[in-house]
Structures are given as structure tokens and as C-alpha cells.
ModelCIF file with pLDDT and N, C-alpha, C, O atoms, coordinates in Angstrom:
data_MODEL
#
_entry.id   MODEL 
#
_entity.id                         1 
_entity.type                       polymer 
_entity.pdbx_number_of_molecules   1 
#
_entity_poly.entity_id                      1 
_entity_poly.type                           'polypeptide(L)' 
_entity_poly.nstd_linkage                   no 
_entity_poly.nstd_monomer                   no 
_entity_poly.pdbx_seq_one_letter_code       
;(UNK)(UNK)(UNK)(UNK)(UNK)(UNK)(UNK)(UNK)(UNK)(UNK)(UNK)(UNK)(UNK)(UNK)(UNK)(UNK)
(UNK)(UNK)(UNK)(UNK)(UNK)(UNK)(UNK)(UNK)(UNK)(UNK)(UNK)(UNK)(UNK)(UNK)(UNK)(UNK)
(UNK)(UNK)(UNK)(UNK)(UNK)(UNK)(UNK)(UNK)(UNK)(UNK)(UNK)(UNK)(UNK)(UNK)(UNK)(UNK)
(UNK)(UNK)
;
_entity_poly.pdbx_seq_one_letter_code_can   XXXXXXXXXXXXXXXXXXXXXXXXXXXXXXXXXXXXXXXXXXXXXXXXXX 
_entity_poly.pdbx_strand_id                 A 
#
loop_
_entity_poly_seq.entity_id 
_entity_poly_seq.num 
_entity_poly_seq.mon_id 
_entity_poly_seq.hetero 
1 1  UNK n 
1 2  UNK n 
1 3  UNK n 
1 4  UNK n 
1 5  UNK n 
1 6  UNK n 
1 7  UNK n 
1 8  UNK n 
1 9  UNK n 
1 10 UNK n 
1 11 UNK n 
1 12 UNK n 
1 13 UNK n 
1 14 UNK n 
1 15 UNK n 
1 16 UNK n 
1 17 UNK n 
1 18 UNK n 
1 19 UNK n 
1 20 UNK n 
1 21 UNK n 
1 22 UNK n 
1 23 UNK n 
1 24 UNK n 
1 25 UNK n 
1 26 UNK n 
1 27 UNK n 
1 28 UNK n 
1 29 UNK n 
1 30 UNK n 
1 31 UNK n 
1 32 UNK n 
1 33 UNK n 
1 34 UNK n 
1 35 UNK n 
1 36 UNK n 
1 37 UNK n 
1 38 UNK n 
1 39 UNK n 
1 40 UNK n 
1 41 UNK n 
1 42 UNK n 
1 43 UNK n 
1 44 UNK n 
1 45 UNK n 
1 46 UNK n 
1 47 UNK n 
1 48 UNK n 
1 49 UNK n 
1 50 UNK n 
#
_struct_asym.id          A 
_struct_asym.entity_id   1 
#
loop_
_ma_qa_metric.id 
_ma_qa_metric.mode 
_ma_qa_metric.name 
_ma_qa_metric.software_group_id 
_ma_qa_metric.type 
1 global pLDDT . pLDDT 
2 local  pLDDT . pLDDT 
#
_ma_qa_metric_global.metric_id      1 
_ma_qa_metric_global.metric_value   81.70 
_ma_qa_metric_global.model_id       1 
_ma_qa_metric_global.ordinal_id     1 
#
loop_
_ma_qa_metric_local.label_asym_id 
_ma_qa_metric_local.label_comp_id 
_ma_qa_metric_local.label_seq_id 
_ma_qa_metric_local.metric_id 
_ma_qa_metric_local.metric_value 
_ma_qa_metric_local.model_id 
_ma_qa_metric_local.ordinal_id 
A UNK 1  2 45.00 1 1  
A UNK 2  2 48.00 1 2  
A UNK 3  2 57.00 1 3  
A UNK 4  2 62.00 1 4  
A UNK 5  2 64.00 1 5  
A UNK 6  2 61.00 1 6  
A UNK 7  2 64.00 1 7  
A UNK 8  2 64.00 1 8  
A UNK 9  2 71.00 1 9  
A UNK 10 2 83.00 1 10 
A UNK 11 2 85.00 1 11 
A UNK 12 2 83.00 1 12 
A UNK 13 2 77.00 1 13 
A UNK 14 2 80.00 1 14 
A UNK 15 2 85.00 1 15 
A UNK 16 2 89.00 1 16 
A UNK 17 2 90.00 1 17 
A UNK 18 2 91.00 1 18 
A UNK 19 2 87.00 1 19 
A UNK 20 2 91.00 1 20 
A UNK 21 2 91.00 1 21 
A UNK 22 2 87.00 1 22 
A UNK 23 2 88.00 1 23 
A UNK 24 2 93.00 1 24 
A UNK 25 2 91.00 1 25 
A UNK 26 2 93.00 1 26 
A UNK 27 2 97.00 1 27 
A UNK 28 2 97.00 1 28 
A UNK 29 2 98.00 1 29 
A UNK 30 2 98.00 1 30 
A UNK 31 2 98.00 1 31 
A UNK 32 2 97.00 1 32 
A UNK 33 2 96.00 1 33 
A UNK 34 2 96.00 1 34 
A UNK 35 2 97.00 1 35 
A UNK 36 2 95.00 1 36 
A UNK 37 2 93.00 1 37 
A UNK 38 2 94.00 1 38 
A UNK 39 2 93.00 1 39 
A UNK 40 2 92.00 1 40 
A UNK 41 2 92.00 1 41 
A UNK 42 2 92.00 1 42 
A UNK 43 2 88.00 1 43 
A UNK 44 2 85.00 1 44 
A UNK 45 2 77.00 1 45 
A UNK 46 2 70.00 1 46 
A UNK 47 2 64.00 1 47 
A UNK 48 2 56.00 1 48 
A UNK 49 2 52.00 1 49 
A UNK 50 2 48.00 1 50 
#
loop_
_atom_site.group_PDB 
_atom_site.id 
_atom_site.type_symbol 
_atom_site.label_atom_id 
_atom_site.label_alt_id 
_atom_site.label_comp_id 
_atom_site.label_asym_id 
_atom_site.label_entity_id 
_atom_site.label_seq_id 
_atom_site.pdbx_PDB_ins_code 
_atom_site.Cartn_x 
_atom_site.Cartn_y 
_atom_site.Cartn_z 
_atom_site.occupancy 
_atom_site.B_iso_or_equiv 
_atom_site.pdbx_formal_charge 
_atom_site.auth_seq_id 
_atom_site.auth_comp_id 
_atom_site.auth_asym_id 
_atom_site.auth_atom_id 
_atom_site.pdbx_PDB_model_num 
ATOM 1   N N  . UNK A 1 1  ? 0.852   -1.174 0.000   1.00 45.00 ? 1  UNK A N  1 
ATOM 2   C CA . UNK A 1 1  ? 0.000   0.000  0.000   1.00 45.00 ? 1  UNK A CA 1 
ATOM 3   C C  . UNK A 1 1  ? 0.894   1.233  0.000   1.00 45.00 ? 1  UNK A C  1 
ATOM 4   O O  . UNK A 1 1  ? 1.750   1.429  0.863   1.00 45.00 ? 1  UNK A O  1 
ATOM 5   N N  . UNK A 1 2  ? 0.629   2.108  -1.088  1.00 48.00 ? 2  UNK A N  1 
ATOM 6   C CA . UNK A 1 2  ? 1.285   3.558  -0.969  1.00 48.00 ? 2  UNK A CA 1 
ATOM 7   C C  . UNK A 1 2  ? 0.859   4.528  0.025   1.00 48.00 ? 2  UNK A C  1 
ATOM 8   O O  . UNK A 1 2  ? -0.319  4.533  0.383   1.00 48.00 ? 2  UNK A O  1 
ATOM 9   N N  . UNK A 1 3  ? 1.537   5.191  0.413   1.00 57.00 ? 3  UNK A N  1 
ATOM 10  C CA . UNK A 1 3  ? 1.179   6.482  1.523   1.00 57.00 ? 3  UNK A CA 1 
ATOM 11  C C  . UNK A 1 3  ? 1.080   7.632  0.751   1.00 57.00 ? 3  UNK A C  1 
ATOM 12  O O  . UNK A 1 3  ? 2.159   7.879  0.212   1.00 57.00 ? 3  UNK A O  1 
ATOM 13  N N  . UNK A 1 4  ? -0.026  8.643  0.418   1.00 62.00 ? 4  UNK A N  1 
ATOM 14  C CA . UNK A 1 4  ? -0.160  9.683  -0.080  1.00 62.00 ? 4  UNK A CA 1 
ATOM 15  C C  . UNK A 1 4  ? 1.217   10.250 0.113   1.00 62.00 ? 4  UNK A C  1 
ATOM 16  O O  . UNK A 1 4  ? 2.104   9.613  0.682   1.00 62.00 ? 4  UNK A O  1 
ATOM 17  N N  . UNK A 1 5  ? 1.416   11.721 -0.476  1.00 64.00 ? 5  UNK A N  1 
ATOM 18  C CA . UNK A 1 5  ? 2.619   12.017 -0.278  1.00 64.00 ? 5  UNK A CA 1 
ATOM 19  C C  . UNK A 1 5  ? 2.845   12.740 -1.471  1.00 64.00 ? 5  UNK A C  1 
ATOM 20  O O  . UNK A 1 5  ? 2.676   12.364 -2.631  1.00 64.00 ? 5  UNK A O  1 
ATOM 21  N N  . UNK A 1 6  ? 3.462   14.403 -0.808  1.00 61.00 ? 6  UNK A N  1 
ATOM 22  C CA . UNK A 1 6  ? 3.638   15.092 -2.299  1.00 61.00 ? 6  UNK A CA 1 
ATOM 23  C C  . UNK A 1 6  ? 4.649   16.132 -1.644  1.00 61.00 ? 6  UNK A C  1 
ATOM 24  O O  . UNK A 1 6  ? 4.882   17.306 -1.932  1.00 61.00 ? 6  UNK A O  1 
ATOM 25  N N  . UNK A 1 7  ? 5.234   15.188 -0.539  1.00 64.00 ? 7  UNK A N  1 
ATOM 26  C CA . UNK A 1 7  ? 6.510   16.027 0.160   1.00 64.00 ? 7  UNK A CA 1 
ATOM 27  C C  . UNK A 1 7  ? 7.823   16.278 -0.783  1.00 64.00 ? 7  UNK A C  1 
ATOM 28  O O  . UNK A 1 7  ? 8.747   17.077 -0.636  1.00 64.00 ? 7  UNK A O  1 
ATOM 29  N N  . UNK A 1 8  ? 7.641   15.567 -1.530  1.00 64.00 ? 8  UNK A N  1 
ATOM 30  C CA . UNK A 1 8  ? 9.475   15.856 -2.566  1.00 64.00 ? 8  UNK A CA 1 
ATOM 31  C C  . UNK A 1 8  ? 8.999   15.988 -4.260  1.00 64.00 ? 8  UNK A C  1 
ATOM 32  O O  . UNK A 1 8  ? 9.710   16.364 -5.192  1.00 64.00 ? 8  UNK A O  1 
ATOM 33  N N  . UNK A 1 9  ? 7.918   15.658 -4.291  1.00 71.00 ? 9  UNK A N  1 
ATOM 34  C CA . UNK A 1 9  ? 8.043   16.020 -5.666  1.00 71.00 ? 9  UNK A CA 1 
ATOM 35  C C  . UNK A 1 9  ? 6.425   16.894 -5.990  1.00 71.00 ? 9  UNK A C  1 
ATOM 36  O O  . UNK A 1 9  ? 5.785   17.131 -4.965  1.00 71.00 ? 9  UNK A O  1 
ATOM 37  N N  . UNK A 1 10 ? 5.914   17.262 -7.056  1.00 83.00 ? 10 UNK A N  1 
ATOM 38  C CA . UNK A 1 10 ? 4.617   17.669 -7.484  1.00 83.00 ? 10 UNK A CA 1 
ATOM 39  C C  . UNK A 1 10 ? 3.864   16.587 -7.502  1.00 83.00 ? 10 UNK A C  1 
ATOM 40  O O  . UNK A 1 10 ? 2.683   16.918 -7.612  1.00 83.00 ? 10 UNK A O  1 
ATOM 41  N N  . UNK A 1 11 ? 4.009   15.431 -7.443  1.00 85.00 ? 11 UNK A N  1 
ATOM 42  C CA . UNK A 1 11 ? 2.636   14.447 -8.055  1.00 85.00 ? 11 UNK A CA 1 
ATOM 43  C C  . UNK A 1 11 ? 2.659   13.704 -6.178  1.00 85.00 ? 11 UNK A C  1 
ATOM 44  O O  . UNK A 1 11 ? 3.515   13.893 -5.314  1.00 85.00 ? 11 UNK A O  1 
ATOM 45  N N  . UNK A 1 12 ? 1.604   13.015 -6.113  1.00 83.00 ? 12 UNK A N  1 
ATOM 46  C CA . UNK A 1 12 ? 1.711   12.225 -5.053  1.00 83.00 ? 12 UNK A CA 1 
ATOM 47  C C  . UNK A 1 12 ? 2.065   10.413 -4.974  1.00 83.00 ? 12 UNK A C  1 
ATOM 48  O O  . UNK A 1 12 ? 1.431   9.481  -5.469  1.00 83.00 ? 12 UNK A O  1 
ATOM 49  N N  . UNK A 1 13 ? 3.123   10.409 -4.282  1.00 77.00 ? 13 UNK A N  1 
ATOM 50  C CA . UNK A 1 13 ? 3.253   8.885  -4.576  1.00 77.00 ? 13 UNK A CA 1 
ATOM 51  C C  . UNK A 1 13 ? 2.199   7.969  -4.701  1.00 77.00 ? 13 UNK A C  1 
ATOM 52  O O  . UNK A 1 13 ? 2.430   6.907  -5.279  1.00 77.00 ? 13 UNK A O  1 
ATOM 53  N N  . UNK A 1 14 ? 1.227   8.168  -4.315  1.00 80.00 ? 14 UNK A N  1 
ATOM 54  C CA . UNK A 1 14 ? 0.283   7.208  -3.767  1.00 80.00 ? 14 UNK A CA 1 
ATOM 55  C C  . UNK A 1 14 ? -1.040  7.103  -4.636  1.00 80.00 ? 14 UNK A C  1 
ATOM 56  O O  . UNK A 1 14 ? -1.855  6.204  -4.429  1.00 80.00 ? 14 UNK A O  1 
ATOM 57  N N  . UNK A 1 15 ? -1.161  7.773  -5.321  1.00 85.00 ? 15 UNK A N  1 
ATOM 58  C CA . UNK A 1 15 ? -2.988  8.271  -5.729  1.00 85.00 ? 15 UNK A CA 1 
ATOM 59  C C  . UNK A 1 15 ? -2.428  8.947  -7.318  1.00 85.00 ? 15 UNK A C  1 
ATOM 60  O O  . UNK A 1 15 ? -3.268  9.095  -8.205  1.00 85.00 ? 15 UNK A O  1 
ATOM 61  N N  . UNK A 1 16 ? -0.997  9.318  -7.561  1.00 89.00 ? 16 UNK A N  1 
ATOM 62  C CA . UNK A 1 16 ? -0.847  10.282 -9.028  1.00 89.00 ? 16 UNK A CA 1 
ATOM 63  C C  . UNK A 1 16 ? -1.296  11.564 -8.991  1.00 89.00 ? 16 UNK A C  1 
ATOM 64  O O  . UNK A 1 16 ? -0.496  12.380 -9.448  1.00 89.00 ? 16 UNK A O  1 
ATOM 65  N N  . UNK A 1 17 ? -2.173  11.931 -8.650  1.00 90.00 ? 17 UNK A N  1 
ATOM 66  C CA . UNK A 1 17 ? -2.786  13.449 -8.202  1.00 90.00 ? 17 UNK A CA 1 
ATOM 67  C C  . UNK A 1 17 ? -1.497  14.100 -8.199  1.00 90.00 ? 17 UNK A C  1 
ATOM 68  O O  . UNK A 1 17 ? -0.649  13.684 -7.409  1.00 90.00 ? 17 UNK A O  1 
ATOM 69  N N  . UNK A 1 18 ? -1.159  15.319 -9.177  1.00 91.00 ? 18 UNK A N  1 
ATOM 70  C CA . UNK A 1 18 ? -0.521  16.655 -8.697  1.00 91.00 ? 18 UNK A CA 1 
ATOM 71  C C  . UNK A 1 18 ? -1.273  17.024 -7.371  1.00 91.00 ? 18 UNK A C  1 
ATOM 72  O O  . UNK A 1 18 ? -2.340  16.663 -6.874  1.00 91.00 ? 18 UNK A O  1 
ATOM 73  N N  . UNK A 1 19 ? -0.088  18.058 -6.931  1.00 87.00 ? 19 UNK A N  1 
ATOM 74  C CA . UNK A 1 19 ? -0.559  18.793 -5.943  1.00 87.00 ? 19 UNK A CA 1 
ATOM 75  C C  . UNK A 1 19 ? -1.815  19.793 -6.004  1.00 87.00 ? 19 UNK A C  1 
ATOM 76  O O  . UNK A 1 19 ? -2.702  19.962 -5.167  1.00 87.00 ? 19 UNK A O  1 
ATOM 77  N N  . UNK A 1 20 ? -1.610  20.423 -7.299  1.00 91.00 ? 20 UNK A N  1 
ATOM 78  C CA . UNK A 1 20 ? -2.747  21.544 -7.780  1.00 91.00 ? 20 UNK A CA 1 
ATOM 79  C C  . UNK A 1 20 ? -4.367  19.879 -7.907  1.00 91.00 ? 20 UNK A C  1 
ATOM 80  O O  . UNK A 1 20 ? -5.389  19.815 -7.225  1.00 91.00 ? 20 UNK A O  1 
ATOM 81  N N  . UNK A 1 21 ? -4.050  19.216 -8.648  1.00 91.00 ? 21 UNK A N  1 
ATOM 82  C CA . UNK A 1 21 ? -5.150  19.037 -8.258  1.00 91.00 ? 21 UNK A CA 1 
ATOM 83  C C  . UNK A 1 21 ? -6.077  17.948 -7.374  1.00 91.00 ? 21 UNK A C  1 
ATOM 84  O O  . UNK A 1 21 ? -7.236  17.567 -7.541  1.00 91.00 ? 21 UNK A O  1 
ATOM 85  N N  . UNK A 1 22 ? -4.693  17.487 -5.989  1.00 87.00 ? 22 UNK A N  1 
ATOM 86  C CA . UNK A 1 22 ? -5.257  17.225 -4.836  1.00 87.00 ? 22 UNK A CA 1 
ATOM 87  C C  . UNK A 1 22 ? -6.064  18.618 -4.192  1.00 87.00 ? 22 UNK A C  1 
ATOM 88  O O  . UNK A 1 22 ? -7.150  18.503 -3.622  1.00 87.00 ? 22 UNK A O  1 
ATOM 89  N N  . UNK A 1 23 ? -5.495  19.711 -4.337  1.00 88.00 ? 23 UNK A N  1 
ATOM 90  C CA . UNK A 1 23 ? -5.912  20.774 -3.857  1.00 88.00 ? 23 UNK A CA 1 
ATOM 91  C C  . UNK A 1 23 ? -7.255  21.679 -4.571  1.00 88.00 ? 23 UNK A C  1 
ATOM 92  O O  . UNK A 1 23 ? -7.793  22.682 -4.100  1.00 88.00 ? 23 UNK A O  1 
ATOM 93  N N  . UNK A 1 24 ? -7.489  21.162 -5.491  1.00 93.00 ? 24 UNK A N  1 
ATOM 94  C CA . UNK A 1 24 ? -8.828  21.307 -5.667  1.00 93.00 ? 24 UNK A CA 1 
ATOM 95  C C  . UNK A 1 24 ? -10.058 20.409 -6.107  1.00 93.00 ? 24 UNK A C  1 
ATOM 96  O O  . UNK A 1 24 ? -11.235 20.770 -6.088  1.00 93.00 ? 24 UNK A O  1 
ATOM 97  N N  . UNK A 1 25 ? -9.635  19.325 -6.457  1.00 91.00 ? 25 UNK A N  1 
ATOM 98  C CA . UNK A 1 25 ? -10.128 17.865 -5.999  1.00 91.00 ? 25 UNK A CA 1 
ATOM 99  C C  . UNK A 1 25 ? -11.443 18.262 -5.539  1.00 91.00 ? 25 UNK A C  1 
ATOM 100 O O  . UNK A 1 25 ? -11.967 17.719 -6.511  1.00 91.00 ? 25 UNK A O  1 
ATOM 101 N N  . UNK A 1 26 ? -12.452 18.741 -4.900  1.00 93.00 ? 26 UNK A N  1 
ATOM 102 C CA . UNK A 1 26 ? -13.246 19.525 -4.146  1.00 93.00 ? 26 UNK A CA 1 
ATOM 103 C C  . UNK A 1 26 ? -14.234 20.285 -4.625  1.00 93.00 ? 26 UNK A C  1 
ATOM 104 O O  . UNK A 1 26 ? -15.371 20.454 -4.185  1.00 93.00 ? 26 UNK A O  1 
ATOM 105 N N  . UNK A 1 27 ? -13.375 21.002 -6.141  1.00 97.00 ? 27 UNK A N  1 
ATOM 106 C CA . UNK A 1 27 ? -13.778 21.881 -6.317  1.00 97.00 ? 27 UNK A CA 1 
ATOM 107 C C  . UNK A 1 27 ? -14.543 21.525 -8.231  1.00 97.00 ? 27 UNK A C  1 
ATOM 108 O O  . UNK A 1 27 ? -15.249 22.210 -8.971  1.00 97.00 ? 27 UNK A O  1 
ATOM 109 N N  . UNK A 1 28 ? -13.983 20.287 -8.353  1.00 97.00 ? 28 UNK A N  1 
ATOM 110 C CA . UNK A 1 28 ? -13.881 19.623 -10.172 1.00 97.00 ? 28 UNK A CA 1 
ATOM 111 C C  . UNK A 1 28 ? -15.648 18.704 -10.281 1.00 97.00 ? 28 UNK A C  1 
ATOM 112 O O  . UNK A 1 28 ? -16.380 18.036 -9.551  1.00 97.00 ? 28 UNK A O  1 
ATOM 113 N N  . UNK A 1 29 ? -15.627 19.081 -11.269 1.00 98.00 ? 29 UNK A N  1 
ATOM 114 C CA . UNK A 1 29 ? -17.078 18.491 -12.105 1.00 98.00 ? 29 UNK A CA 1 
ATOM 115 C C  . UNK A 1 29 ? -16.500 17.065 -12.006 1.00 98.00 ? 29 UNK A C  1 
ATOM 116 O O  . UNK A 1 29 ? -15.348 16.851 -11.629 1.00 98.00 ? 29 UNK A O  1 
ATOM 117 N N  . UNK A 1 30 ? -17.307 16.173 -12.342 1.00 98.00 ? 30 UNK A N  1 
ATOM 118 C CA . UNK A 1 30 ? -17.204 14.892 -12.374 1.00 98.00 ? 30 UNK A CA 1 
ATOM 119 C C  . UNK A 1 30 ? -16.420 14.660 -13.509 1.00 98.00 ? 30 UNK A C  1 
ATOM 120 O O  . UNK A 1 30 ? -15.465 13.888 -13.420 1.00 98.00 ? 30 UNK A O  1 
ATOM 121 N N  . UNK A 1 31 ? -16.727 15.302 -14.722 1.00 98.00 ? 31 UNK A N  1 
ATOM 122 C CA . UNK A 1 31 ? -16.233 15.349 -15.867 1.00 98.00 ? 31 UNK A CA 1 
ATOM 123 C C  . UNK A 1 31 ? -14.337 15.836 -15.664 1.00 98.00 ? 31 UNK A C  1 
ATOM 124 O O  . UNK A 1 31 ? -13.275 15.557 -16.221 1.00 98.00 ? 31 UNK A O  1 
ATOM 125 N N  . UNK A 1 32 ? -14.602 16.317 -15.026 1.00 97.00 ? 32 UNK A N  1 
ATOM 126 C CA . UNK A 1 32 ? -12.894 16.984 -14.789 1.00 97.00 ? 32 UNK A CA 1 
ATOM 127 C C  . UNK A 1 32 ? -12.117 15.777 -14.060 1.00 97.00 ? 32 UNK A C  1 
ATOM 128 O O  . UNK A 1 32 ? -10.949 15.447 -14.262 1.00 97.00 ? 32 UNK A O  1 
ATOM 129 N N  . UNK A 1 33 ? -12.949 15.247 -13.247 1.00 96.00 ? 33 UNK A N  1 
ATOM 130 C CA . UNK A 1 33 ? -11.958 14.464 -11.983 1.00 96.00 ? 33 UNK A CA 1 
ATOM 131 C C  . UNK A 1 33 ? -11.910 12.870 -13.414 1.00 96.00 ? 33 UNK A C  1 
ATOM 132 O O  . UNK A 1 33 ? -11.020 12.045 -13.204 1.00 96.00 ? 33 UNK A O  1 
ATOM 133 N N  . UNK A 1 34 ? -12.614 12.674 -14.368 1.00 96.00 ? 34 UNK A N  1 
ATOM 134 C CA . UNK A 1 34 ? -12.532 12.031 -14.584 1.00 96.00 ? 34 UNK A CA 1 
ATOM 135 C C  . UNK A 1 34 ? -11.679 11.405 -15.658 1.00 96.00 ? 34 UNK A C  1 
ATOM 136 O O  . UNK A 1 34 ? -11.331 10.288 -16.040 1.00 96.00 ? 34 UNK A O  1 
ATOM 137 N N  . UNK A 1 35 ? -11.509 12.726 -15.967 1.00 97.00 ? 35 UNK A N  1 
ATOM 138 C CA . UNK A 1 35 ? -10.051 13.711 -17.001 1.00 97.00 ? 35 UNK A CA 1 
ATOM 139 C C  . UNK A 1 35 ? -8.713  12.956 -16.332 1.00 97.00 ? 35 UNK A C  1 
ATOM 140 O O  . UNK A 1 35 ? -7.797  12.353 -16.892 1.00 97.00 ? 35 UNK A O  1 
ATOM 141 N N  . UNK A 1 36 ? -8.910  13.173 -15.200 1.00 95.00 ? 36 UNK A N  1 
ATOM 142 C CA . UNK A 1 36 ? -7.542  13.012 -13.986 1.00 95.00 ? 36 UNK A CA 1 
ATOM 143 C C  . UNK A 1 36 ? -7.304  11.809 -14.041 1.00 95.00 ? 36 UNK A C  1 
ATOM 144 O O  . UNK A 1 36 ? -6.192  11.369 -14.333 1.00 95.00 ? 36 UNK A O  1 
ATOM 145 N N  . UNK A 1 37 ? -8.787  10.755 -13.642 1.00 93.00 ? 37 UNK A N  1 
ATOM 146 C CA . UNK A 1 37 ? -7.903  9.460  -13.368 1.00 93.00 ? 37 UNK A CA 1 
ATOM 147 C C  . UNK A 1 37 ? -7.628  9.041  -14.255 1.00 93.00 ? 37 UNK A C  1 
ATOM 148 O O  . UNK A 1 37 ? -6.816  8.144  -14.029 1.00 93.00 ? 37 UNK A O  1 
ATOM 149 N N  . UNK A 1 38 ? -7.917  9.197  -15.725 1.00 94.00 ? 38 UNK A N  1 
ATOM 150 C CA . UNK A 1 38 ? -7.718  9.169  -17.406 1.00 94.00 ? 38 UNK A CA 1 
ATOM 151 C C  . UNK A 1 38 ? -5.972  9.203  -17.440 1.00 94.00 ? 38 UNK A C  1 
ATOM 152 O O  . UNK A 1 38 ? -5.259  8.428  -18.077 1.00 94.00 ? 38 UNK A O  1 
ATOM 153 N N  . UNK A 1 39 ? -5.609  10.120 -16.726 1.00 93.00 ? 39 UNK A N  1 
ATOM 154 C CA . UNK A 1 39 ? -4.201  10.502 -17.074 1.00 93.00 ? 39 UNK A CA 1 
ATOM 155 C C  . UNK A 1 39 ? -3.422  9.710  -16.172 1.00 93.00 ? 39 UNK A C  1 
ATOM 156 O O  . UNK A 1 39 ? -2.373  9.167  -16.518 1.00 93.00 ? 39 UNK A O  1 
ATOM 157 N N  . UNK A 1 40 ? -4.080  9.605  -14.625 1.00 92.00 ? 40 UNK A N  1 
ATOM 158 C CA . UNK A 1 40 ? -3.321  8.996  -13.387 1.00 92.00 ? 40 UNK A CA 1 
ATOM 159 C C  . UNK A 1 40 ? -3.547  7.699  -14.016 1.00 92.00 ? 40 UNK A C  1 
ATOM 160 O O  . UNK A 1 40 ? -2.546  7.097  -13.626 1.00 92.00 ? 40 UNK A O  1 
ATOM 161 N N  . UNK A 1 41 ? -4.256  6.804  -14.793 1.00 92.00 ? 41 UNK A N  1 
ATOM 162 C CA . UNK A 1 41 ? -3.795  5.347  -15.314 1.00 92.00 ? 41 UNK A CA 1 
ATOM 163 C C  . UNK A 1 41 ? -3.525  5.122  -15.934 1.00 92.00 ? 41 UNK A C  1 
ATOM 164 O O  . UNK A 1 41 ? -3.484  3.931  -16.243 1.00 92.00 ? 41 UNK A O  1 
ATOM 165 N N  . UNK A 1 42 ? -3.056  6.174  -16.743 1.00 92.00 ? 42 UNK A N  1 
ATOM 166 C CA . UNK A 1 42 ? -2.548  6.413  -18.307 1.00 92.00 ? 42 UNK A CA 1 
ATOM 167 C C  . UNK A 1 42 ? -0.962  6.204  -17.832 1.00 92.00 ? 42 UNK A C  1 
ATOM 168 O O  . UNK A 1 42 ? -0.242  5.510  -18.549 1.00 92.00 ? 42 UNK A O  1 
ATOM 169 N N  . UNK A 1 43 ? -0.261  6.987  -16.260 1.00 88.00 ? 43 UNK A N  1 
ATOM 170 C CA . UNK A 1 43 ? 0.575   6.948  -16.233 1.00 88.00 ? 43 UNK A CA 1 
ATOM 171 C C  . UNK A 1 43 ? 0.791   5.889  -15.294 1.00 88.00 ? 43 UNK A C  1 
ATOM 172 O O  . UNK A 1 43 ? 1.555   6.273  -14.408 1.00 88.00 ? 43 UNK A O  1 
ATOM 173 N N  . UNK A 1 44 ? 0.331   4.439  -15.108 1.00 85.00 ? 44 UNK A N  1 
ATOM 174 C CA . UNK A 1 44 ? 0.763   3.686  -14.356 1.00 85.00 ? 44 UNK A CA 1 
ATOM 175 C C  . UNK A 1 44 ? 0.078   3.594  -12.688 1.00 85.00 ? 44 UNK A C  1 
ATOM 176 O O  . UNK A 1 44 ? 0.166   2.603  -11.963 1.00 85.00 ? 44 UNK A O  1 
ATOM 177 N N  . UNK A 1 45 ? -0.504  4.709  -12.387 1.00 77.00 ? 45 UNK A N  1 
ATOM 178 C CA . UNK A 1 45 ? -0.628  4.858  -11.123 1.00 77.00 ? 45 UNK A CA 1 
ATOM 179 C C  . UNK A 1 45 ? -2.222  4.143  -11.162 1.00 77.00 ? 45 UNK A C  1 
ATOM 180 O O  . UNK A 1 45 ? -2.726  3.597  -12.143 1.00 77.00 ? 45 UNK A O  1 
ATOM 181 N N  . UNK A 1 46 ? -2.855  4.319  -9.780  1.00 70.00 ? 46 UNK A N  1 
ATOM 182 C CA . UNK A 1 46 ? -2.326  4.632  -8.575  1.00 70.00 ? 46 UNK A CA 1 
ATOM 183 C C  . UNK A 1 46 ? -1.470  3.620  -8.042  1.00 70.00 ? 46 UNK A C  1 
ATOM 184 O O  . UNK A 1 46 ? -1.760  2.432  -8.182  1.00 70.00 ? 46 UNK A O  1 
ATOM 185 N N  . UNK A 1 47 ? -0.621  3.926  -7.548  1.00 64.00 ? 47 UNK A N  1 
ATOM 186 C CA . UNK A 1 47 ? 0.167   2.841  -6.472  1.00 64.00 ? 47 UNK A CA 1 
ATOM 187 C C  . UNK A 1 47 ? -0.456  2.081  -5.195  1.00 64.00 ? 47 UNK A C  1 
ATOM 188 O O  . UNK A 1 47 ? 0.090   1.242  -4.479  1.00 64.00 ? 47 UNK A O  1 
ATOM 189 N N  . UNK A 1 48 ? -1.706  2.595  -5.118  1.00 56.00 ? 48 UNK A N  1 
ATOM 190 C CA . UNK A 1 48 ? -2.599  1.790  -4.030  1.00 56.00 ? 48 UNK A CA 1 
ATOM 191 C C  . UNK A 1 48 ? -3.598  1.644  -4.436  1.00 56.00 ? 48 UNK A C  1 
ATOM 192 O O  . UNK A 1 48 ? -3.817  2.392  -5.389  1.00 56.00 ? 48 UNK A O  1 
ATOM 193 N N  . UNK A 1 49 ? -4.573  0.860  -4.120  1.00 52.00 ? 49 UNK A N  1 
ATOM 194 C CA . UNK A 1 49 ? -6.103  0.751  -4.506  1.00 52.00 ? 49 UNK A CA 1 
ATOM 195 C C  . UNK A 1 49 ? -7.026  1.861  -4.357  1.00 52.00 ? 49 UNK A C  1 
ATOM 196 O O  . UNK A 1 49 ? -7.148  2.814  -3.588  1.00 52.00 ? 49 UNK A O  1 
ATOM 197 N N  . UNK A 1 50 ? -7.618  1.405  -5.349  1.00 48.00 ? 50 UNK A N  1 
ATOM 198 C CA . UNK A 1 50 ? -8.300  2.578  -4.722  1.00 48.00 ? 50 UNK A CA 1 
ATOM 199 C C  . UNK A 1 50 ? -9.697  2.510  -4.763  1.00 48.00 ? 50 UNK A C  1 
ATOM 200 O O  . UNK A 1 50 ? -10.373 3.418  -4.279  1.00 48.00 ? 50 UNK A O  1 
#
């Protein structure tokens, strides 16, 4: 299991999320967040279940 984490670099070890958009995560249409995980499994991630 990965531990979130976006202490050393921009993305988070754990989930792929940049920082910008863990930080507004909150704030995204469904359509947007869905943009994200498009790209976060595009690049291999997440490193934990999710």
C-alpha cells in the first residue's frame, strides 16, 4: 500500500494526483476528476487501490 505524499516532488506517490489538483479535488465536475484518473492510469498509477 502507498502512503499519499507530495513532500518531494509535485505528483503524489500514492494516488498520481498533482498537488494543484489534490488541492482542488473539491472543487472539479465529475467530468474533470474524470479527465484526472484518465491521465493517473494512463501513467501507471495509482500505487494503491483505490
Amino acid at each position: 500500500m502507498a502512503v499519499c505524499s507530495t513532500t518531494f516532488d509535485d505528483v503524489c506517490r500514492g494516488c498520481g494526483r498533482t498537488v494543484g489538483e489534490v488541492a482542488d479535488w473539491v472543487f472539479m465536475t465529475p467530468e474533470q476528476k474524470d479527465q484526472v484518473w484518465e491521465r493517473i492510469l494512463s501513467e501507471g498509477y495509482p500505487r494503491r487501490n483505490m
